[in-house]
C-alpha positions in Angstrom: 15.5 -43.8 -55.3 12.4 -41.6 -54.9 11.5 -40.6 -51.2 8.4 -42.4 -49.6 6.7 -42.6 -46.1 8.1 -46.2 -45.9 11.5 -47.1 -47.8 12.8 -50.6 -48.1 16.6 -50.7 -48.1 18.9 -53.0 -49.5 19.6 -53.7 -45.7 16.3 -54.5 -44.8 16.5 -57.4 -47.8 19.4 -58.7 -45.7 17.5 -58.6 -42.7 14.9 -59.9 -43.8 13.2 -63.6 -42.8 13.1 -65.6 -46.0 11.7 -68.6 -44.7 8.9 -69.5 -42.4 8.2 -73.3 -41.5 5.1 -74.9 -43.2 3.4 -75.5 -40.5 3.4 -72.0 -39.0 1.9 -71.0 -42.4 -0.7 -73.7 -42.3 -1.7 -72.7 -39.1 -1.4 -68.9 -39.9 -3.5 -68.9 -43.2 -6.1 -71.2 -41.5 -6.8 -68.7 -38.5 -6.9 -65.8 -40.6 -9.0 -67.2 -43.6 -12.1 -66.8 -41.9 -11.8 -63.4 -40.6 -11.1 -62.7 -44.2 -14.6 -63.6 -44.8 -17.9 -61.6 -44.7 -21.8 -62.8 -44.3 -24.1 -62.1 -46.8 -27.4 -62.2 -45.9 -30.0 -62.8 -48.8 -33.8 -61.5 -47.9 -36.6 -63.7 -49.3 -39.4 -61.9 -49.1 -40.7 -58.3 -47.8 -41.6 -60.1 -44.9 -37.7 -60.6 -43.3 -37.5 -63.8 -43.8 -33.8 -64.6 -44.9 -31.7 -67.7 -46.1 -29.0 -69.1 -44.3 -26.1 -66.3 -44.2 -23.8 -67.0 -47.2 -20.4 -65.7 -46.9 -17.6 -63.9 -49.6 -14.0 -62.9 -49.7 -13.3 -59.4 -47.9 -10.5 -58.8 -50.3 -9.9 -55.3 -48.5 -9.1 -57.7 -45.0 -7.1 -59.8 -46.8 -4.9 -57.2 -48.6 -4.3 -56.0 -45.1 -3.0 -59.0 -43.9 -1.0 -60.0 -46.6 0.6 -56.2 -46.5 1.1 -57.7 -42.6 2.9 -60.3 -43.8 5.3 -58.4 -45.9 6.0 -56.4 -43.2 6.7 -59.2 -40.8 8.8 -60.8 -43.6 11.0 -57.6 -43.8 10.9 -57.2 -39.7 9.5 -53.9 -40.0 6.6 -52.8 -36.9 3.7 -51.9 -37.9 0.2 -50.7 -36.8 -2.0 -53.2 -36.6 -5.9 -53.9 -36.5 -8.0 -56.1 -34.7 -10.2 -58.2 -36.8 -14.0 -59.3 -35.8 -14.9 -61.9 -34.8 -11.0 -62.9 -34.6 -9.8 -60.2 -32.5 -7.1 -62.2 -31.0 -5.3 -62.3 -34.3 -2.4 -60.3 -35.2 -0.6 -59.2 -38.4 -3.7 -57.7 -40.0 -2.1 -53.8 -40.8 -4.4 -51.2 -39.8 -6.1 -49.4 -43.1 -4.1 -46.1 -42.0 -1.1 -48.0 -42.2 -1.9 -50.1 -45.3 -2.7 -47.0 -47.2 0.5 -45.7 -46.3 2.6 -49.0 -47.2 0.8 -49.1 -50.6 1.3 -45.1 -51.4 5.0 -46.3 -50.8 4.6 -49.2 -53.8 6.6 -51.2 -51.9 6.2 -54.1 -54.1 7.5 -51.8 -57.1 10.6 -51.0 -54.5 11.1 -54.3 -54.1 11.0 -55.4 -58.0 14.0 -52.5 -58.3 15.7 -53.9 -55.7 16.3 -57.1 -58.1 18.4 -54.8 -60.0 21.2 -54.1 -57.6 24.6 -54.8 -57.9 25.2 -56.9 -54.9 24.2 -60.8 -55.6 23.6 -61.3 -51.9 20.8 -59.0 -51.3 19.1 -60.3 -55.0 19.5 -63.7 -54.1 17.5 -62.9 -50.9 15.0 -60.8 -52.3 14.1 -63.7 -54.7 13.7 -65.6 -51.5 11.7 -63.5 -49.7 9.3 -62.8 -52.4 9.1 -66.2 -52.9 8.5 -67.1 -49.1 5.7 -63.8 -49.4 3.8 -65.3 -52.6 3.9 -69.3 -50.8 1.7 -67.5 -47.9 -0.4 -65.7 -50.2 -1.2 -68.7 -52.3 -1.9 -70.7 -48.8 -4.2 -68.0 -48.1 -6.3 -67.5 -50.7 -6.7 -71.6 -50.6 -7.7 -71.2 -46.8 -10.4 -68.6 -48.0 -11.4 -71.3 -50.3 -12.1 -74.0 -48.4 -13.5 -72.0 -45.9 -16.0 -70.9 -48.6 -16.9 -74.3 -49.7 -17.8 -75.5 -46.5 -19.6 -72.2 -45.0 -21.3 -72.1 -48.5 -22.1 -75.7 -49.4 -25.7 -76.1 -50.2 -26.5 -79.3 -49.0 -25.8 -77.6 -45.5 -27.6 -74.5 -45.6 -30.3 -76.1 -47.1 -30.4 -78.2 -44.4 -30.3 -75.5 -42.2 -32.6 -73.6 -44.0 -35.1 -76.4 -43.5 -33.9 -76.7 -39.7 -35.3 -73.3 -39.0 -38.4 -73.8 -41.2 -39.1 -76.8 -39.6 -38.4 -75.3 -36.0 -40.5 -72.0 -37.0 -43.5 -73.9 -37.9 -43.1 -76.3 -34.4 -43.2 -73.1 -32.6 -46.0 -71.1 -34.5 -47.5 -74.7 -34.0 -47.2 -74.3 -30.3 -48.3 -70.9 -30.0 -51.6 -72.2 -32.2 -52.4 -74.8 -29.4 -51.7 -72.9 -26.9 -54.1 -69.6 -28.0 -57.1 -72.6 -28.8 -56.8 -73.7 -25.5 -56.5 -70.5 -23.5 -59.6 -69.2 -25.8 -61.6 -72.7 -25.0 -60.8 -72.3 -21.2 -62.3 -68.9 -21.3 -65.6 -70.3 -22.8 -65.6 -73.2 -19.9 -65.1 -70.4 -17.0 -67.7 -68.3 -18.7 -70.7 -70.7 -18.4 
């Protein structure tokens, strides 16, 4: 087996978690699918006015966490990196480290691993990958939901027409309230 910066061993097959209970995965991909996301602000005019901020998939944050995952599926530490504005979260690997796990094509690693002698460590590999390709799925669903909803035009056209409306009320406001400063001059100057 060639040499990388990070080898997976038929050991760390055995070692390996090949389960992880639905609800931890729920709860996992549903924390994590929004810091996955990124705005997209959309300009209407040269003036700055803007839309309500749409959002898309940062595919790049969510290739770190899955790599995460991996590596929390195969027990092996990692560097990670907190994500904005869900800094709390952990199991996003750090771009350094990523970089590093991918130059390694540990995926491929693991695909040759299937072709060991020893049924016990195949057997498991098929589990894990399994277990690994259950939270990505979960994931990218999470993403999509969260897109719906942050997306959904009924309500950012309604709050599109919120802060219209609640523009207009204030340049309103300041209207009235420059009239009447300008006509209480014209009263104090007589």
């Amino acid at each position: 087996m060639a040499e990388y910066p990070i080898n997976i061993t038929e050991q760390d097959i055995l070692d390996a978690a090949s389960y992880t209970g639905i609800s931890t995965k729920e709860t996992f991909t549903r924390a994590i699918a929004f810091a996955c996301l990124e705005p997209v602000t959309v300009q209407l005019d040269n003036d700055g006015d803007t839309l309500p901020t749409m959002f898309r998939e940062n595919k790049k944050i969510k290739a770190q966490y899955m790599m995460g995952t991996l590596a929390t599926l195969l027990g092996k530490p990692f560097e990670s990196e907190k994500i904005q504005p869900s800094g709390e979260l952990t199991g996003c690997m750090a771009e350094t480290e990523y970089d590093l796990w991918a130059q390694s094509h540990v995926m491929n690693q693991l695909e040759r691993l299937k072709k060991v002698k020893n049924s016990e460590v195949v057997n498991k590999l098929f589990d894990v990958l399994y277990e690994y390709k259950a939270i990505e799925l979960m994931l990218t669903g999470a993403i999509k939901d969260e897109l719906e909803v942050r997306n959904d035009p009924f309500n950012r056209a309604m709050q599109w027409l919120t802060l219209s409306v609640a523009d207009a009320g204030v340049k309103e406001l300041v209207n009235i309230a420059m009239k009447q400063a300008v006509e209480n001059e014209k009263g104090d100057s007589k």
